[in-house]
N, C-alpha and C positions, 0 to 999 in steps of 0.2 A: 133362874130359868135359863133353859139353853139359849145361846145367841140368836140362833136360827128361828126359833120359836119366838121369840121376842118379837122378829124384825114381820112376822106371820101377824103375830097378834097383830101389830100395828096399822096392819093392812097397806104396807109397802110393797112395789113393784118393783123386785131384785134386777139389776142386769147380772148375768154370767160371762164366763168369758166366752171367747173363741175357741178353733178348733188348737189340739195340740203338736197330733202327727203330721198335718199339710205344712203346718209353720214350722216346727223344726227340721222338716226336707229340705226345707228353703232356707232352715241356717247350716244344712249339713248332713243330716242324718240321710244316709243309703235308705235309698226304698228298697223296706223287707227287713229292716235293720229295726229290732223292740226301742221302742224309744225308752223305755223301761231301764235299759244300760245305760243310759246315757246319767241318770239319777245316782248311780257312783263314780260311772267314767268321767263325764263330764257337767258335774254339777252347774257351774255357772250360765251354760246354754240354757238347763232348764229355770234357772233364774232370772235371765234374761226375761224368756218368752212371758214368764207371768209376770213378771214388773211390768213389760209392757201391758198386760191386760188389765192391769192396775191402775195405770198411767193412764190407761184410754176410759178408765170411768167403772169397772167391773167393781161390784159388789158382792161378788161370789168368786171366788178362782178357783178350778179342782186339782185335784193330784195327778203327776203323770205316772199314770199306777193304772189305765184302762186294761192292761193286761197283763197285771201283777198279780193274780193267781198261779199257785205251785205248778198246777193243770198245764197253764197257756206260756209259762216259763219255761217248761220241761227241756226247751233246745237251745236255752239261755245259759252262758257259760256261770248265770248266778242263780240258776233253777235253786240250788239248796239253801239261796239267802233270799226267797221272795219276802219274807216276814224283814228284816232289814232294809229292803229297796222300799216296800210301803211304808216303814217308817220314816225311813230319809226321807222320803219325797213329801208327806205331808210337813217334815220339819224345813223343807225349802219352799213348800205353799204358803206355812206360817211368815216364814220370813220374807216371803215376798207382798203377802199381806199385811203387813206388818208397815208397812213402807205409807197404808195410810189409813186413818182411823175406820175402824167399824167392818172395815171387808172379811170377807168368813172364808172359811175353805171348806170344801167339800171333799170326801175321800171318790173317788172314781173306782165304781168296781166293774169292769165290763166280761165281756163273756169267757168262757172257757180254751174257745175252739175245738170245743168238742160236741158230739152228739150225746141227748142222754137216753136212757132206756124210753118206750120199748125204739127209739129210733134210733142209736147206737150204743156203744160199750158203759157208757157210762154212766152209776149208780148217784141218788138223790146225796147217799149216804157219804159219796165221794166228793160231790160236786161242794156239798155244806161244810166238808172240813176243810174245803179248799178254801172257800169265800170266806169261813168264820176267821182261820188263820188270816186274812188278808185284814179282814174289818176290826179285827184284833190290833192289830199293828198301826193302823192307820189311826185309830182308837188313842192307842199309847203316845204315836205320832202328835194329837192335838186337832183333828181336826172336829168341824163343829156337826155336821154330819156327812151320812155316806148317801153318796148316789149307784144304785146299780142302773146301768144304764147301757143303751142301744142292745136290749132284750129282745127277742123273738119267739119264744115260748116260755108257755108257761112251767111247764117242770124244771129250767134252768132258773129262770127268774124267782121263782118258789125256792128252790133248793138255798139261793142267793141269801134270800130274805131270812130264812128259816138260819142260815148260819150266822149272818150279822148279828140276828137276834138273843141267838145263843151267846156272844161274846160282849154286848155291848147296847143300852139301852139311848143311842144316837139316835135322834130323826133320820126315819129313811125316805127316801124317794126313788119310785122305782116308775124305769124310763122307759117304750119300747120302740123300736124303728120299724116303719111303715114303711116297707118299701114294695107294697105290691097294691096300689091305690089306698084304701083304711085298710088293708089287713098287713100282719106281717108275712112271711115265707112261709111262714108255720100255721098260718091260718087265721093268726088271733086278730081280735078286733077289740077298738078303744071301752066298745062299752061293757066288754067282759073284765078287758082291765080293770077297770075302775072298779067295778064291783067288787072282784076278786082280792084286788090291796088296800081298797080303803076298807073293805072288812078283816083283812088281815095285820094293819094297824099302820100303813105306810103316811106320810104328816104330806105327801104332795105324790101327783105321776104324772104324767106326760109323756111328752117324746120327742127325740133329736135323732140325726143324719133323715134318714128317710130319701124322698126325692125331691118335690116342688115346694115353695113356699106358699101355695095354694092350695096343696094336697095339705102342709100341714096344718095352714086353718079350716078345712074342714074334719080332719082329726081333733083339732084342740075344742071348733063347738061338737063335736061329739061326744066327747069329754064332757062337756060344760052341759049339752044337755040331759047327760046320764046322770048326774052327781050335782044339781045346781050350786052352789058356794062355793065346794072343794077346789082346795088351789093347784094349780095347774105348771105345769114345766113345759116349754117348748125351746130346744135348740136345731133349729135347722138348718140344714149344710148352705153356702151361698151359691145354692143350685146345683144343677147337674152336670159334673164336671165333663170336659171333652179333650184329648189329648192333641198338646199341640208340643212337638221339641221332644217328646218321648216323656212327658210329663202330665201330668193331670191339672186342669185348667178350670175356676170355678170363674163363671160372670160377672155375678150379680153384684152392683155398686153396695156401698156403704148406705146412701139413700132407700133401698131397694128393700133393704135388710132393716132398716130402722121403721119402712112403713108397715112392715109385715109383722114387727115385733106390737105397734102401734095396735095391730088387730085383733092380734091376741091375746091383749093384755085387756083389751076389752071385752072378748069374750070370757074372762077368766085366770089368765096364765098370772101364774104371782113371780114366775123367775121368765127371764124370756133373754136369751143368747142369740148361740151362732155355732154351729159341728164343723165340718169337714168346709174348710176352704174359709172359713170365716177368720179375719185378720182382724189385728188391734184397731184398724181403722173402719171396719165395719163394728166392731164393740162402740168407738165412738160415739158415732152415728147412731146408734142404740141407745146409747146412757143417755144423749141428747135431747131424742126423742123424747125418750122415757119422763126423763126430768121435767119436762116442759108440757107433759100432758096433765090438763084441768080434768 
């Protein structure tokens, strides 16, 4: 049986990691720069940052591949090797999970940047041979499943699924971000989610970045009341960032972040992290949490 599956049956309470793009800003990467380059330029950075997520107790790490679709590459000087950056990079998630028994990786497939019909140029048709090439590779690469994640509609998030599926019969979990109280931009709301991918065959959904860690437990029991059992994903940013230094700034302690993961892991959540601002020492304080809850 898959890894991922296994540790589901078991009815374990996964930590994930942290965010990927705020921490390697802070090891170096230009804001605005794909961190996606950095997965042939400079390997070791992104070896670094997931050792550490490992280090600090993660039992999940994902791929830095959030925008390793051909689509979202197109002004990437490696647009014509997306299928090669997703591989490599799940072969440096291995390898950084590797570093200690039982941690899993997940392939990260996140959005296009693009609009699809009828709200802009872009076809179901286009969107699934982007992602399937992606989950393909990431597939090849080793990881144990794929996340599409920080979704906002459904016709991208569908197109997502329907190409994964085409190429690779991995656990998927599909994620979306709430950043307009429970709905997203696009309108959606958690309890169409749910319906719409657990009858489409997805093993977990949730949601990460969004805005408050209040906002997203009332997303996650939304979740929990539409679907009672079904396992739940939440990674929430640590809080609403504010610029200070010409930089983006998130709050919230490591404690802050550990009680919140505490709530929703009661409500439901079977993996429970940290997005955008979230550091190896907020993962900590998570694992610890986590561990230590009867």
């Amino acid at each position: 049986m898959n890894k991922f599956l296994e540790r589901l049956q078991a009815g374990q309470v996964l930590v994930a990691d942290g965010a990927t793009g705020t921490n390697l800003q802070k090891m170096g990467l230009k804001p605005g720069d794909p961190p996606e380059d950095l997965v042939l330029e400079q390997p070791e950075l992104i070896l670094e940052l997931e050792h550490a997520f490992v280090a600090a107790g993660s039992d999940l790490i994902l791929t830095c591949t959030f925008g390793g679709t051909r689509l979202r590459m197109k002004d990437s000087k490696y647009s014509e090797r997306a299928a090669e950056v997703n591989a490599r990079a799940a072969e440096l998630a291995r390898k950084a999970a590797a570093t200690r028994s039982g941690v899993l990786v997940a392939g990260s497939m996140g959005p296009t940047g693009q609009l699809m019909k009828p709200f802009g140029p872009l076809t179901t048709q286009e969107a699934a041979d982007a992602f399937a090439e992606q989950a393909k590779a990431l597939a090849e690469g080793g990881v144990d499943l794929l996340v599409i994640e920080t979704q906002f509609a459904f016709e991208e998030a569908s197109a997502a699924f329907q190409g994964a599926r085409r190429v690779t019969d991995l656990p998927v979990v599909v994620s979306f971000s709430y950043d307009r109280g429970v709905r997203t931009m696009m309108g959606v709301n958690p309890v169409d989610v749910i319906k719409k991918y657990r009858e489409m065959g997805a093993m977990m959904v949730g949601a990460n970045c969004g805005t408050t860690l209040e906002n997203m437990e009332k997303i996650v029991q939304e979740y929990a009341t539409a679907a009672p059992g079904f396992p739940l994903w939440a990674k929430p940013n640590a809080g609403m960032p504010h610029i200070a230094d010409g930089a983006a700034v998130y709050d919230l302690t490591p404690d802050q972040m550990a009680s919140a993961a505490l709530k929703y892991a009661d409500l439901g959540a079977r993996v429970v992290g940290g997005c955008c601002g979230s550091t190896p020492e907020h993962i900590s304080a998570i694992a610890k949490a986590i561990r230590s809850r009867k």
